[in-house]
Every structure is written in C-alpha cells, then in structure tokens.
C-alpha positions, 0 to 999 in steps of 0.5 A, spaced: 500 500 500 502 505 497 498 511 502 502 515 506 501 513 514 502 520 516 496 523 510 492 517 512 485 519 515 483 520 522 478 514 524 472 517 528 466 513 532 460 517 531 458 520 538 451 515 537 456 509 536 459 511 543 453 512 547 451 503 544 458 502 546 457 505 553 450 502 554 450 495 551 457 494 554 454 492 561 447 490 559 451 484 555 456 483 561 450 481 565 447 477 560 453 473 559 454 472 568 446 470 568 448 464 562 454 462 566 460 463 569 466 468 567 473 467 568 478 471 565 486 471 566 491 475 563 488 482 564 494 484 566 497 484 559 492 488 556 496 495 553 494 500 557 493 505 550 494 506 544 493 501 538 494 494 538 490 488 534 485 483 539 487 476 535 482 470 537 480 463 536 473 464 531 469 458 533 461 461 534 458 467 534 460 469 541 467 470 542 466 478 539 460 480 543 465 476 550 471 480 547 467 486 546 463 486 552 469 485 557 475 488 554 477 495 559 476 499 553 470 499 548 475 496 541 473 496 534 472 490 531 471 487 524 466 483 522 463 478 516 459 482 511 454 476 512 453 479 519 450 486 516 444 482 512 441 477 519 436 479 522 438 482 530 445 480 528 445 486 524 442 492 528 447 489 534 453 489 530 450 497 526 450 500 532 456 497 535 459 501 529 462 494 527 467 494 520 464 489 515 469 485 511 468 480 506 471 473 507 477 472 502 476 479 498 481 484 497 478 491 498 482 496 499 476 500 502 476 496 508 484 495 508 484 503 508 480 503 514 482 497 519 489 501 518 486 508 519 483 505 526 490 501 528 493 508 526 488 513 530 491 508 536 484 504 536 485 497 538 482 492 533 479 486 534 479 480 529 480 472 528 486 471 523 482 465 521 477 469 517 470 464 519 467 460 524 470 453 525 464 451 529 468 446 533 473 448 538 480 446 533 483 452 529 483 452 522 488 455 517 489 463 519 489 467 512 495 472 511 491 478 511 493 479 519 499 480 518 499 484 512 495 488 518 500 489 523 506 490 518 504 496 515 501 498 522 506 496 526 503 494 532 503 490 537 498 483 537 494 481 543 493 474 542 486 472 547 485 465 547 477 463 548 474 457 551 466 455 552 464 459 546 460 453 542 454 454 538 449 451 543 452 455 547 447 459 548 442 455 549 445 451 554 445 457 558 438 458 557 436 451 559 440 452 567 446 448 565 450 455 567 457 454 561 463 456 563 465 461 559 473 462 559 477 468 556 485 468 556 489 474 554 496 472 552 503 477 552 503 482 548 507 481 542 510 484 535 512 479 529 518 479 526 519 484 519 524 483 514 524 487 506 521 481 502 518 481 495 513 477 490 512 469 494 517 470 499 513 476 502 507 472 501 510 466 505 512 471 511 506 473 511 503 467 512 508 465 517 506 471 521 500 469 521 500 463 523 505 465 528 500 469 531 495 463 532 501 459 535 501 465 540 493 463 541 494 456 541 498 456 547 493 460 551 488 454 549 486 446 551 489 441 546 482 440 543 482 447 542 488 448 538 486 444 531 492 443 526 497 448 531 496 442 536 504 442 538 504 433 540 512 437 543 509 442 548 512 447 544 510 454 545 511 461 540 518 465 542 515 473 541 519 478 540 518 482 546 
C-alpha cells in the first residue's frame, strides 16, 4: 500500500456509536454472568493505550460480543459482511459501529480503514482465521493479519477463548450455567524483514500463523486444531 501513514485519515466513532458502546457494554456483561460463569486471566497484559490488534480463536458467534463486552476499553472490531444482512445480528453489530469485511476479498476500502483505526491508536479486534470453525480446533489463519500489523506496526494481543460453542447459548438458557473462559496472552510484535513477490507472501503467512501459535498456547489441546504442538512447544515473541 502505497498511502502515506502520516496523510492517512483520522478514524472517528460517531458520538451515537459511543453512547451503544457505553450502554450495551454492561447490559451484555450481565447477560453473559446470568448464562454462566466468567473467568478471565491475563488482564494484566492488556496495553494500557494506544493501538494494538485483539487476535482470537473464531469458533461461534460469541467470542466478539465476550471480547467486546469485557475488554477495559470499548475496541473496534471487524466483522463478516454476512453479519450486516441477519436479522438482530445486524442492528447489534450497526450500532456497535462494527467494520464489515468480506471473507477472502481484497478491498482496499476496508484495508484503508482497519489501518486508519490501528493508526488513530484504536485497538482492533479480529480472528486471523477469517470464519467460524464451529468446533473448538483452529483452522488455517489467512495472511491478511499480518499484512495488518506490518504496515501498522503494532503490537498483537493474542486472547485465547474457551466455552464459546454454538449451543452455547442455549445451554445457558436451559440452567446448565457454561463456563465461559477468556485468556489474554503477552503482548507481542512479529518479526519484519524487506521481502518481495512469494517470499513476502510466505512471511506473511508465517506471521500469521505465528500469531495463532501465540493463541494456541493460551488454549486446551482440543482447542488448538492443526497448531496442536504433540512437543509442548510454545511461540518465542519478540518482546
């Protein structure tokens, strides 16, 4: 992207987004303790300002709305674009001011704007997998995570979440009170080099997955899909 970061436009929430933000926020964090328990860990690793990117697992229609409800500060947050045409989902996600994003797309309208938020030290919430697994293993991250944070250059929180399957709602409903976990992992940044054509593609993917390597390591082993490490190894940061 040839964009200057210094002429890149100012992102700005609209003052109605901030009021939904600052109503919905505790009414989601009551609904989601009415449904079952909450634990979270890691809070300490939370940035205490500026920008940075929110990495998590993607397994069901909860994480955001776990993520967004609460993270200390309200974050923006991408979003499928199938997401925006779905009754009740859609005039959530509006009023939240989320960004829609079409699966496997390149749109470089949206890229404007996602690195527009990391450059107005916004933090941004996003799933590197691109798409709901539906069960609790990982899938394949896409590359354009790391595209992201390499013309953004900031630093990627990974948070790992447990209990956010697709019944999870209903069990809740039913008393069976789920066990809902989030676990925020060591802020890190991804290593840089000046690569062109397929080598810059590889790094990219690469970077990606180390990024869900990171969120791997925050989570139980049948929730790690095809980043299960049979070694015990963890993801060295760059700190």
């Amino acid at each position: 992207m040839s964009q200057n970061p210094d002429m890149a436009e100012t992102y700005t929430v609209q003052r109605k987004v901030r009021f939904f933000r600052w109503l919905a926020r505790p009414i989601f964090r009551g609904i989601f303790h009415l449904l079952g328990p909450v634990k979270i860990t890691g809070r300490e690793n939370i940035p205490p300002h500026g920008a940075y990117l929110i990495a998590i697992n993607h397994i069901s229609l909860f994480e955001a709305p776990f993520i967004l409800a609460f993270w200390p500060v309200a974050c923006e947050a991408v979003g499928a674009a199938d997401i925006w045409q779905r009754p009740g989902q859609s005039t959530l996600v509006k009023y939240y001011g989320g960004i829609p994003i079409h699966r496997g797309d390149y749109d470089r309208r949206v890229l404007e704007t996602l690195l527009n938020v990391l450059r107005s030290s916004r933090p941004l919430l996003i799933s590197p997998e691109g798409a709901r697994s539906h069960v609790p293993g990982m899938c394949r991250a896409e590359p354009g995570i790391a595209y992201l944070v390499e013309k953004a250059d900031v630093p990627v929180v990974p948070v790992g979440i447990v209990g956010t399957t697709d019944d999870y709602l209903e069990r809740g409903l039913h008393g069976k009170r789920p066990l809902l976990e989030m676990h925020i992992g060591r802020t890190f940044r991804l290593p840089q080099g000046v690569l062109e054509g397929a080598a810059r593609r590889g790094a990219r993917q690469a970077n990606a997955d180390l990024i869900m390597k990171h969120i791997a390591a925050l989570l139980p082993l049948e929730y790690q899909g095809i980043y299960a490490d049979p070694k015990g190894l963890t993801p060295q940061a760059n700190e």
